[in-house]
C-alpha positions as CSV (number, residue, x, y, z in Angstrom):
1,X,18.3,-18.2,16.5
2,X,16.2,-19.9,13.9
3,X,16.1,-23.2,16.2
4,X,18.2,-25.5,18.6
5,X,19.1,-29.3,18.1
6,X,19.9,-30.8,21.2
7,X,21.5,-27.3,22.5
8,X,23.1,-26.7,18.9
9,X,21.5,-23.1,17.9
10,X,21.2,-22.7,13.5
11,X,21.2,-19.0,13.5
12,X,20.1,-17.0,10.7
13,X,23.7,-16.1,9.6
14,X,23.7,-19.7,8.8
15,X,21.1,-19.8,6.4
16,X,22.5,-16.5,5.0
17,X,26.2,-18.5,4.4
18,X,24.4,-21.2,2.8
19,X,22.3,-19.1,0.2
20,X,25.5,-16.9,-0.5
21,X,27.7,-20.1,-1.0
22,X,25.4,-21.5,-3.4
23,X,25.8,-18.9,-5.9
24,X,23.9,-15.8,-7.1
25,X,20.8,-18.1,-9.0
26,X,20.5,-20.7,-6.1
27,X,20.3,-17.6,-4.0
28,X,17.4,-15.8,-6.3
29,X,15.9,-18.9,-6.0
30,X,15.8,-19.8,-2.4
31,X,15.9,-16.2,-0.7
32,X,12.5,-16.3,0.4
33,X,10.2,-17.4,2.8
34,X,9.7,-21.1,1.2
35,X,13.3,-21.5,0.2
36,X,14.8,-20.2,3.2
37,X,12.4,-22.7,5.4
38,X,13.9,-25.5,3.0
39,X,17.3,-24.4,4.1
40,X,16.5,-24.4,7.5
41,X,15.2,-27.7,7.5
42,X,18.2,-29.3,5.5
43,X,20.6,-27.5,8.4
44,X,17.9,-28.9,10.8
45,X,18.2,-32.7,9.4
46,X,21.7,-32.3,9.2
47,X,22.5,-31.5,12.8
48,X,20.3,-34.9,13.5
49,X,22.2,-36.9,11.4
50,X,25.1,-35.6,12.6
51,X,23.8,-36.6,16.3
52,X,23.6,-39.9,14.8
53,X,26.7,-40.4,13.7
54,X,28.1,-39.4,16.9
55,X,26.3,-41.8,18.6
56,X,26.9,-44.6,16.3
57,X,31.1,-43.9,16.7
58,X,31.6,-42.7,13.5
59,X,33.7,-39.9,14.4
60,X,36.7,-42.7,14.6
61,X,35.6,-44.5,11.4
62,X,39.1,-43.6,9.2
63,X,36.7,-42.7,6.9
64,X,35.9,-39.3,8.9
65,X,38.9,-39.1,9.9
66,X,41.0,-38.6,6.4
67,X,37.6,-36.4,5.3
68,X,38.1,-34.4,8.7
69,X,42.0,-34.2,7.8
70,X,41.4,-33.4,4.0
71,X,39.3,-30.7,5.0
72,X,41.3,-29.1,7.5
73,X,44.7,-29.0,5.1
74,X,42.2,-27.2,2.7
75,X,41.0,-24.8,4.7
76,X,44.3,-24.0,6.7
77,X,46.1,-23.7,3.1
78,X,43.2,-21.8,2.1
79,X,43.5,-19.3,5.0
80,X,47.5,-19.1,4.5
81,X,47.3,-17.9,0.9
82,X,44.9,-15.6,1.6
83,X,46.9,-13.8,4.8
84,X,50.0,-14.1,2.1
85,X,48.3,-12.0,-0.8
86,X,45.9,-9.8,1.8
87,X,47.7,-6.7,1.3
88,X,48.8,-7.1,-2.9
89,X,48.4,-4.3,-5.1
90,X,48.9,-2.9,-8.0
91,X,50.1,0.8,-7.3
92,X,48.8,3.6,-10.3
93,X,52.2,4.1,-11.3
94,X,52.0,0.0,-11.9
95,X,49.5,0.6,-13.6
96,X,50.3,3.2,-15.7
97,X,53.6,2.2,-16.4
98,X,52.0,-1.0,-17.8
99,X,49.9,0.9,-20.1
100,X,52.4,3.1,-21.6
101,X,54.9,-0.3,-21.9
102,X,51.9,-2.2,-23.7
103,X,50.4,0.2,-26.2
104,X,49.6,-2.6,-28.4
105,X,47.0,-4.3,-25.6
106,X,45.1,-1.4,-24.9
107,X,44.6,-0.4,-28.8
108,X,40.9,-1.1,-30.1
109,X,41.0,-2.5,-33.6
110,X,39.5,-1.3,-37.0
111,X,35.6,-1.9,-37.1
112,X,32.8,-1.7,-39.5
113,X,29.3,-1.2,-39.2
114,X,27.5,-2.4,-42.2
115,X,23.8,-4.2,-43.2
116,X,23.6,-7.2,-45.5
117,X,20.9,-8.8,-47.6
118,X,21.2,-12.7,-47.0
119,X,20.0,-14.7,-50.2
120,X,19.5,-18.7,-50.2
121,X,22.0,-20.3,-52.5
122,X,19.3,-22.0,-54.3
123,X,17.9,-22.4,-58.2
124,X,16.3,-18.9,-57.9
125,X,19.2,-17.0,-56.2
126,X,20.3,-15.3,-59.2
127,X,17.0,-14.1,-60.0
128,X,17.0,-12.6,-56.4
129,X,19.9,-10.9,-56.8
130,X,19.7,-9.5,-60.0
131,X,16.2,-7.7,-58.7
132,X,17.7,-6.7,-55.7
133,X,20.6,-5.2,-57.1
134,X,18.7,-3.5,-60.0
135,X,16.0,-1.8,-57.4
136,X,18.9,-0.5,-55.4
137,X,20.1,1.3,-58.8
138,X,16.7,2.5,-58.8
139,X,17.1,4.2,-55.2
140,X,15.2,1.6,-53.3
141,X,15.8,1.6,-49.6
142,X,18.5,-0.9,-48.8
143,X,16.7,-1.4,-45.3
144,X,13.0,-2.3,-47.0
145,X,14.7,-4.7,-49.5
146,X,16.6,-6.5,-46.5
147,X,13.1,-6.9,-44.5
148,X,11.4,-7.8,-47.8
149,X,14.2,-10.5,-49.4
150,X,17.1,-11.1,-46.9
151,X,16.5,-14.5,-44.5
152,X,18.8,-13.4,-42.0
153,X,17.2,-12.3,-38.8
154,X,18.4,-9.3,-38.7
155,X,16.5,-8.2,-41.2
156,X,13.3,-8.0,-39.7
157,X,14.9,-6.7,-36.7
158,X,16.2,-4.2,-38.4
159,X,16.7,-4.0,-41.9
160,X,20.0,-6.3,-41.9
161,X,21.6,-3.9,-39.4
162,X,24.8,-6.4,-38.2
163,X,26.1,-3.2,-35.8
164,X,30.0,-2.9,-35.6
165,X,32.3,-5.8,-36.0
166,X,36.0,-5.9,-36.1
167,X,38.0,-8.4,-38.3
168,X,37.4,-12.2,-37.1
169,X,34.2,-12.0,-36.2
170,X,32.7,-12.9,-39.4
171,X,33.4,-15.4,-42.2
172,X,36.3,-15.1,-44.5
173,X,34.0,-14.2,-47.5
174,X,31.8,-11.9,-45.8
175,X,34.8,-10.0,-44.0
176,X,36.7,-9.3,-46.8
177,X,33.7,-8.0,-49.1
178,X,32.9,-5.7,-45.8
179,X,36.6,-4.3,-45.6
180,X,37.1,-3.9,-48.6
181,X,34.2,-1.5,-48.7
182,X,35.6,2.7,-49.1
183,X,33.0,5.2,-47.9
184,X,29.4,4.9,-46.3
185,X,26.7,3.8,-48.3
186,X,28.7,1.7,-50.6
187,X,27.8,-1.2,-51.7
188,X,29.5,-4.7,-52.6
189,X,28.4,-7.2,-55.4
190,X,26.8,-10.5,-53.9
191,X,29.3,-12.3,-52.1
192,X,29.0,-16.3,-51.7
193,X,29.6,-17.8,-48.1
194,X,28.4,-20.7,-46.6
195,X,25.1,-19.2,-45.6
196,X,24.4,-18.1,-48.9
197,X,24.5,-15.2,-50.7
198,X,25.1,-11.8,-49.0
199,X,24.8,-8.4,-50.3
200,X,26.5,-5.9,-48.2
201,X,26.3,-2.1,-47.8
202,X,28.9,-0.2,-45.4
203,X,27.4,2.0,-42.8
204,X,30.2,3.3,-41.0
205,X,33.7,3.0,-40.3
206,X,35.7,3.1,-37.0
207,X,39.5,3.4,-37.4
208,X,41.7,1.6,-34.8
209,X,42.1,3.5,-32.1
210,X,43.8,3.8,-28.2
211,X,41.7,3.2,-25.4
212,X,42.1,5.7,-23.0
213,X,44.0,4.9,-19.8
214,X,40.6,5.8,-17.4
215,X,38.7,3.8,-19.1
216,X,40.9,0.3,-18.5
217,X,42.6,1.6,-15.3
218,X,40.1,-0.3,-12.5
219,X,40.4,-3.9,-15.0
220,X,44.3,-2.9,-15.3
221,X,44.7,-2.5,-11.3
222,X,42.9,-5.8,-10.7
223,X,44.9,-7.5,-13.7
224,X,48.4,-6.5,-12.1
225,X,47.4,-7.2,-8.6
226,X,46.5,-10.5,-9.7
227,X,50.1,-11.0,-11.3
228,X,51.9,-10.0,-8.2
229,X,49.8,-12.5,-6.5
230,X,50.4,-15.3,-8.4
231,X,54.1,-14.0,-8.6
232,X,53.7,-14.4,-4.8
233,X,52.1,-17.1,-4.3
234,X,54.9,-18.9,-6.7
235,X,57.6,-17.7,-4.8
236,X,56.2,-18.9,-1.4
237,X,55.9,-22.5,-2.7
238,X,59.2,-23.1,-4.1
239,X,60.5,-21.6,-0.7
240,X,58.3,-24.2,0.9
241,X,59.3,-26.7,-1.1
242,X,62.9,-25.7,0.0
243,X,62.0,-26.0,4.1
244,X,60.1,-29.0,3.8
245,X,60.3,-32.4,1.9
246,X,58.3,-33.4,-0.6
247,X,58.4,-37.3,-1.9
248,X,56.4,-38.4,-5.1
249,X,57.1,-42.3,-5.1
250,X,58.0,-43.5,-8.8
């Protein structure tokens, strides 16, 4: 007990509620000494106020009493769905019927990994790229002529290095100059896209593949258990609907 308002005890579990309803940054915020004192004096003030209201008869203002009413439909709908859906799952054969029905959802797609050498689309930009492109004849590192020439962050972070990207993620231009690339370590001519001008060199290639069935199987249990409960839930209303009237006045 954390403190009593005319006989009403705040416990710590209240404080607790309060911090985990709020929501996992309010709670890194206000677990603490400071913020959980704060909390206990908002639960503190609120008790007093609610004393207040008590006193002044405001408990049979209809103002309380459609908020009381609202609440309690809420919470008693609340606590019927859950006890409806409580025991919902999705078994492993479910699951792994699903998978084997669904090939198509569970297959990764074609990615690249390839660095680029951003160029301003500006008076000089040809100039720019006819260097670059005649230093990488020469051998020059494509990494030290993309921290030396490209304005693309990347660049300094790591010598244009974009990672692995699957078709869609880029811009048209781009993503078809990156595709169109054959084997690692070649190299496209500059390509125009609204950024500017890009020169791209494949890294690496990853070729669409299946993901296997362990590594989706938790995220495929939860998916279908959520189907059946919505499938549920759906089926309780309309029977609802079917024992009791419902009247929406035109």
């Amino acid at each position: 007990v954390l403190a009593v308002v005319d006989g009403q005890e705040i416990k710590e579990k209240d404080v607790d509620q309060l911090l985990m309803s709020a929501g996992p940054q309010a709670a890194m915020m206000y677990d603490n000494e400071q913020g959980r004192k704060m909390i206990l004096d908002e639960l503190i003030a609120g008790h007093l106020f609610a004393l207040s209201a008590k006193k002044q008869g405001l408990e049979e203002t209809p103002e309380f009493k459609d908020t009381l009413n609202s609440f309690v439909n809420q919470s008693l709908a609340r606590l019927a769905i859950e006890n409806l859906v409580k025991d919902v799952t999705a078994s492993e054969e479910d699951c792994k019927k699903f998978y084997a029905e669904n090939p198509d959802r569970f297959t990764a797609p074609d990615e690249i990994r390839a660095r680029h050498i951003l160029i301003a689309d500006d008076e000089a930009a040809a100039d720019k790229l006819a260097l670059i492109q005649e230093e990488l004849k020469k051998g020059t590192s494509f990494d030290a002529l993309a921290i030396e020439h490209s304005i693309d962050p990347t660049a300094k972070q790591g010598g244009g290095d974009l990672g692995f990207f699957s078709r869609g993620q880029m811009v048209p231009e781009f993503e078809e100059a990156a595709f169109a690339l054959k084997e690692s370590g070649d190299i496209s001519e500059p390509v125009k896209s609204d950024f500017g001008w890009h020169i791209i060199k494949l890294e690496e290639k990853k070729p669409s593949a299946v993901i296997p069935y362990e590594e989706v199987a938790q995220q495929l249990e939860q998916y279908l258990a959520n189907e059946k409960k919505t499938e549920k839930y759906q089926e309780a209303l309309e029977a609802l609907k079917q024992e009791y009237t419902v009247e929406i006045p035109q």
